[in-house]
C-alpha positions as CSV (number, residue, x, y, z in Angstrom):
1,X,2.9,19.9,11.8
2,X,6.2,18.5,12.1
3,X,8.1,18.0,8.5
4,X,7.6,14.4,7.5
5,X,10.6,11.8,7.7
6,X,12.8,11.9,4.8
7,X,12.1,8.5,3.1
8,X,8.5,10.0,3.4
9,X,9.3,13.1,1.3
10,X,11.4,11.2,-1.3
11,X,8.1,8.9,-1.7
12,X,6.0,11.9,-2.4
13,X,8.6,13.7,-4.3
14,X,9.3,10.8,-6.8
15,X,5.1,9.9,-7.2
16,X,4.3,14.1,-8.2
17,X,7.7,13.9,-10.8
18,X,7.0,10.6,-11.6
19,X,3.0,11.0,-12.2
20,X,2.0,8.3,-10.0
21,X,0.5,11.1,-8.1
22,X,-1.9,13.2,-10.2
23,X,-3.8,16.4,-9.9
24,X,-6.8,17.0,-11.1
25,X,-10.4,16.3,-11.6
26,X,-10.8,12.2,-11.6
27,X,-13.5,9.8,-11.4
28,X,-13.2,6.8,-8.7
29,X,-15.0,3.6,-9.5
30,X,-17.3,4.9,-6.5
31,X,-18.8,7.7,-8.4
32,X,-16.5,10.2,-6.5
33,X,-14.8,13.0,-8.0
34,X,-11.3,13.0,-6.8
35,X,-8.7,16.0,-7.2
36,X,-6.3,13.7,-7.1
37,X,-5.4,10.3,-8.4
38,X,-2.8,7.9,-7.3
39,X,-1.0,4.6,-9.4
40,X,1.8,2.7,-8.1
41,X,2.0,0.9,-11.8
42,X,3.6,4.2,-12.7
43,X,6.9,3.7,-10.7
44,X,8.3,1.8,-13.4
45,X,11.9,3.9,-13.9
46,X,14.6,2.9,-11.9
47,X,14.5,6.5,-10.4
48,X,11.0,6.5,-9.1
49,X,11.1,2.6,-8.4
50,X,13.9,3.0,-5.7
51,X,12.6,5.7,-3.3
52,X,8.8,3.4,-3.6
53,X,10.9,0.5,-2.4
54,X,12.8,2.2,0.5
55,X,9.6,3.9,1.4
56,X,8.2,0.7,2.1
57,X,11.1,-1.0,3.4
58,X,11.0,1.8,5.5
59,X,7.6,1.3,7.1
60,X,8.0,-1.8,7.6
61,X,11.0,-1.8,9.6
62,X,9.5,1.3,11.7
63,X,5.8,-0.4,12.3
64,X,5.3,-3.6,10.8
65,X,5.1,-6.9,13.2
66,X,7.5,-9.7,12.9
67,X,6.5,-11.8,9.8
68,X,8.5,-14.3,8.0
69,X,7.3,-13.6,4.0
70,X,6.3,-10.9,2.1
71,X,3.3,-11.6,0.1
72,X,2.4,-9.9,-2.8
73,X,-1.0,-10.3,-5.0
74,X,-1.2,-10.0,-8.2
75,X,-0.5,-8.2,-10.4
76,X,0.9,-5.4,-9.0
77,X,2.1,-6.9,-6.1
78,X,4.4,-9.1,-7.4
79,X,7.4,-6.8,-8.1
80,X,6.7,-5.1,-4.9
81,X,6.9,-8.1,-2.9
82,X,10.2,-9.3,-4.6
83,X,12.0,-5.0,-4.7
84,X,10.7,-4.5,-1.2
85,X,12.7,-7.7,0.1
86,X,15.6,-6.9,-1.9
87,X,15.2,-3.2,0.1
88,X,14.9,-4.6,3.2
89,X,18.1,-6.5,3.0
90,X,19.9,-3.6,2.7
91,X,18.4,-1.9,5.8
92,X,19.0,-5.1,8.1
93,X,20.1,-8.3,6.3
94,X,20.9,-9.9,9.6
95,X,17.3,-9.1,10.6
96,X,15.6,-9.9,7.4
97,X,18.2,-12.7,6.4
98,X,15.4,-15.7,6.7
99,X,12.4,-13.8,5.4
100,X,10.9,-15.1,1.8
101,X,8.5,-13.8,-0.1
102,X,6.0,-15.2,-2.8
103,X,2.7,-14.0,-4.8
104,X,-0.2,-15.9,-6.4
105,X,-1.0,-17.0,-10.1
106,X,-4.4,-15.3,-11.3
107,X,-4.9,-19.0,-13.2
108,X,-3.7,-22.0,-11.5
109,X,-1.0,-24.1,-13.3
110,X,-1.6,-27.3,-14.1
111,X,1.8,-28.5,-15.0
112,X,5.6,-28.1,-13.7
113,X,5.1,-27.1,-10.3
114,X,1.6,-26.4,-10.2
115,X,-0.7,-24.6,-8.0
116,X,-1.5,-20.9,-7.6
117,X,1.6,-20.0,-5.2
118,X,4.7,-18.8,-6.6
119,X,8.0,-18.6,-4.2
120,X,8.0,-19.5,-0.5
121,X,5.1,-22.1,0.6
122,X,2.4,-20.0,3.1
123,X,2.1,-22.9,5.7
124,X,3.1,-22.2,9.2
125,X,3.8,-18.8,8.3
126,X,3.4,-15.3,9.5
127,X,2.7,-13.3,6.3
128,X,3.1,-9.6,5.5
129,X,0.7,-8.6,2.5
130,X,2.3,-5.7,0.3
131,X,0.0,-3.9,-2.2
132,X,-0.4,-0.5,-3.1
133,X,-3.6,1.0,-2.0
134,X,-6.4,-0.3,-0.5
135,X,-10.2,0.8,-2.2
136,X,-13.5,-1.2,-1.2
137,X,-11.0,-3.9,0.4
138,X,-12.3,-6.9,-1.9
139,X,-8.6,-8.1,-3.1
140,X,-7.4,-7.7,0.2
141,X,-10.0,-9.9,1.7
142,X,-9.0,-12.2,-1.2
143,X,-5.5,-12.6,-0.4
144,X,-6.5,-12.9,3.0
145,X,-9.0,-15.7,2.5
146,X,-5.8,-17.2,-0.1
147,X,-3.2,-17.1,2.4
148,X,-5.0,-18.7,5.4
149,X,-6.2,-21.7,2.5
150,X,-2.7,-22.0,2.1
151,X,-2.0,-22.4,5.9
152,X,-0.7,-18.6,6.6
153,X,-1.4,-16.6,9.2
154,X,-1.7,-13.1,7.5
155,X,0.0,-10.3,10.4
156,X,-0.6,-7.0,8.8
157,X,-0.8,-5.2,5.1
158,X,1.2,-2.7,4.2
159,X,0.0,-0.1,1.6
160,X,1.6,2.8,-0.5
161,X,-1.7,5.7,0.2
162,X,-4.3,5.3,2.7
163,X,-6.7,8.0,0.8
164,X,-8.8,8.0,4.6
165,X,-12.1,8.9,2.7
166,X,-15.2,6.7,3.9
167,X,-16.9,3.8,1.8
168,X,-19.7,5.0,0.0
169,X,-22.3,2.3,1.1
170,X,-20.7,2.8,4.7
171,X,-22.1,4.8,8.0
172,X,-20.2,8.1,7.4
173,X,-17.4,7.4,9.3
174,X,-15.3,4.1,8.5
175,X,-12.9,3.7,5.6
176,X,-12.5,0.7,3.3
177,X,-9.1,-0.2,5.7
178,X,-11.0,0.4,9.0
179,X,-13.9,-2.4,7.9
180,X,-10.9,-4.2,7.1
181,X,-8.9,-3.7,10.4
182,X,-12.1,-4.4,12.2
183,X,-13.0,-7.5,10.4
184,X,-9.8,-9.3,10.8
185,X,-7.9,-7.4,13.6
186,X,-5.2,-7.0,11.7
187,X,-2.7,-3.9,11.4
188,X,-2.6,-2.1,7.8
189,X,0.0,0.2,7.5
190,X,0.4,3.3,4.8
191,X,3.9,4.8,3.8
192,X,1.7,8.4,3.5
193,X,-1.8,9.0,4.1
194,X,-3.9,11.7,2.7
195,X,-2.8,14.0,5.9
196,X,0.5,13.5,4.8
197,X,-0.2,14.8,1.6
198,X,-1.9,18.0,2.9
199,X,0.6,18.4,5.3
200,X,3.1,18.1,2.8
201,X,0.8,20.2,0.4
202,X,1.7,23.3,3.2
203,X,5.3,23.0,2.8
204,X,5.3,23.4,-1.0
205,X,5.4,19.9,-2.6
206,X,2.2,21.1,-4.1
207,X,2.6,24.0,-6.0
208,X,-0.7,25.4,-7.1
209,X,-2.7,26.7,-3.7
210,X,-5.9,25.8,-5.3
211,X,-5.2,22.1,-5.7
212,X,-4.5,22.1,-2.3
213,X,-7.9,23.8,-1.4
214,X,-9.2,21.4,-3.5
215,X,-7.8,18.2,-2.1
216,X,-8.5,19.7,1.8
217,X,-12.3,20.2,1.0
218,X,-12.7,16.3,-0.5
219,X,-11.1,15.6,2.8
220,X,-13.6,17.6,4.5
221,X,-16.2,15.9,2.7
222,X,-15.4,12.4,2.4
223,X,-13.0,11.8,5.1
224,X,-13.6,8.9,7.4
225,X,-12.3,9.2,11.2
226,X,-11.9,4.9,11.9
């Protein structure tokens, strides 16, 4: 397999130092024992925050469709949403000039400017949601059903990890993002997936051969092919 696009490899390389990326033996909310466990709340250096915002800056610029704000639920959503702009400005600011972004309250406000929405207004929009994985898909659907209240049209999600393991109430085969996908024909990007990780696994950005063993047989076991 063909070495993985720099900004891909920095991602990776700042989640293992960083600990956003974990090895080891970890229980999901599912039941599932995972040998590995990933939190985007841990970029939270400077060092490790950058390469996560060009990462997804990145993507987006690569695969995303046109869209005109970034939205980002909360909680952590919101600092991606704001960083991720901010990264995409330096890419392309003539491209990305005009593009807003803004994330919801979890409790409405009731006084100053009210409402749940914080930053650029949803209505007439074409709307980029920016989270950082996505598990049985319920916040997604959320923000989904929050956006289109508001008057969005939501045009894709973009994601740190797609883990590509199948739900566990599912038929075998589909993951949480392809019940999404098929529900709302929508395109949900990932800066790495779990291949990636394997992949990358081969090359030596994981060290131990038997966490890699490890990881490749939950793929074996778990993995979902939609």
């Amino acid at each position: 397999m063909a070495l993985l696009p720099q900004y891909k490899q920095d991602f990776l390389q700042a989640a293992i130092k960083g600990g956003a990326l974990r090895f080891g033996n970890y229980e999901l909310k599912s039941g599932r024992m995972s040998p590995y466990f990933f939190n985007a709340g841990d970029f939270f250096t400077l060092e490790l925050h950058v390469p996560l915002a060009d990462a997804y800056a990145q993507t987006i610029v690569a695969e995303a469709p046109e869209f005109d704000v970034i939205f980002g639920p909360a909680y952590k959503g919101i600092p991606l949403a704001a960083t991720v702009l901010y990264a995409l400005g330096r890419l392309d600011f003539n491209r990305y000039r005009n593009a807003a972004y803004s994330y919801d309250r979890k409790e409405a406000k009731d006084h100053g400017e009210g409402g749940t929405i914080v930053g650029s207004p949803l209505k007439g929009k074409r709307v980029l949601i920016i989270d950082d994985v996505v598990s049985a898909g319920t916040a997604k659907r959320q923000a989904i059903e929050m956006i289109r209240a508001q008057g969005g049209t939501v045009v894709g999600i973009v994601i740190a990890l797609d883990r590509q393991e199948t739900l566990p109430d599912g038929d075998g085969k589909t993951s949480a993002i392809g019940q999404l996908q098929k529900e709302h024909n929508i395109p949900i990007l990932a800066i790495v997936k779990l291949n990636d990780i394997i992949a990358a696994g081969t090359k030596g950005f994981i060290s131990d051969p038997d966490v890699l063993q490890k990881i490749q047989a939950y793929r074996e076991k778990y993995g979902a092919s939609e």
